[in-house]
N, C-alpha and C positions, 0 to 999 in steps of 0.2 A: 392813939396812933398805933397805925400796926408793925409791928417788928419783925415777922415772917413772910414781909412781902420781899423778895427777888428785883433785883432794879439790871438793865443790861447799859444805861449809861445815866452820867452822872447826874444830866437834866432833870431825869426822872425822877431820881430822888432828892433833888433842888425843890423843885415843886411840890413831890406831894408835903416835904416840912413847910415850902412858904406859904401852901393853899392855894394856888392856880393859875391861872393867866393873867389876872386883874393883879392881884397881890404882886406879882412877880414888878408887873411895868411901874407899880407906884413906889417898890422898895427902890428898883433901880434908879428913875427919876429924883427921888431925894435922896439916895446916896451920890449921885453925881451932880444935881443941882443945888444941896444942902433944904434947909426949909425952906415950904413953901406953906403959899395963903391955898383953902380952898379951889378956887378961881384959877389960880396963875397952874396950880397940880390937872387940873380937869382940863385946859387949854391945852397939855405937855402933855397930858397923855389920850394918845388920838383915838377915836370909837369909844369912850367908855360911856357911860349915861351915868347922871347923878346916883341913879342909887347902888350901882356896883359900886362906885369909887367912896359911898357912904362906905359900904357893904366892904370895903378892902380898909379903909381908917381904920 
């Protein structure tokens, strides 16, 4: 990870520590919906394709 990178708001460097826009919707869905199965996370979180949502697990 780089540590000389400049952030102008706080999103910015939310994301680059979570890894991106997939990462981000699945941390939040199980932090607000607790665990979930496969199935019921990919249903809840809208547009993703199996294997991004592999690819964020």
């Amino acid at each position: 990870m780089r540590t000389d990178r400049q952030y102008y708001c706080g999103l910015g460097a939310a994301l680059s520590v979570v890894g991106g826009r997939w990462k981000y919707l699945v941390v939040r869905q199980l932090a607000s919906e607790g665990p979930r199965r496969f199935g019921q996370l990919r249903r809840l979180v809208n547009c993703v394709t199996e294997k991004l949502l592999i690819g964020a697990l």
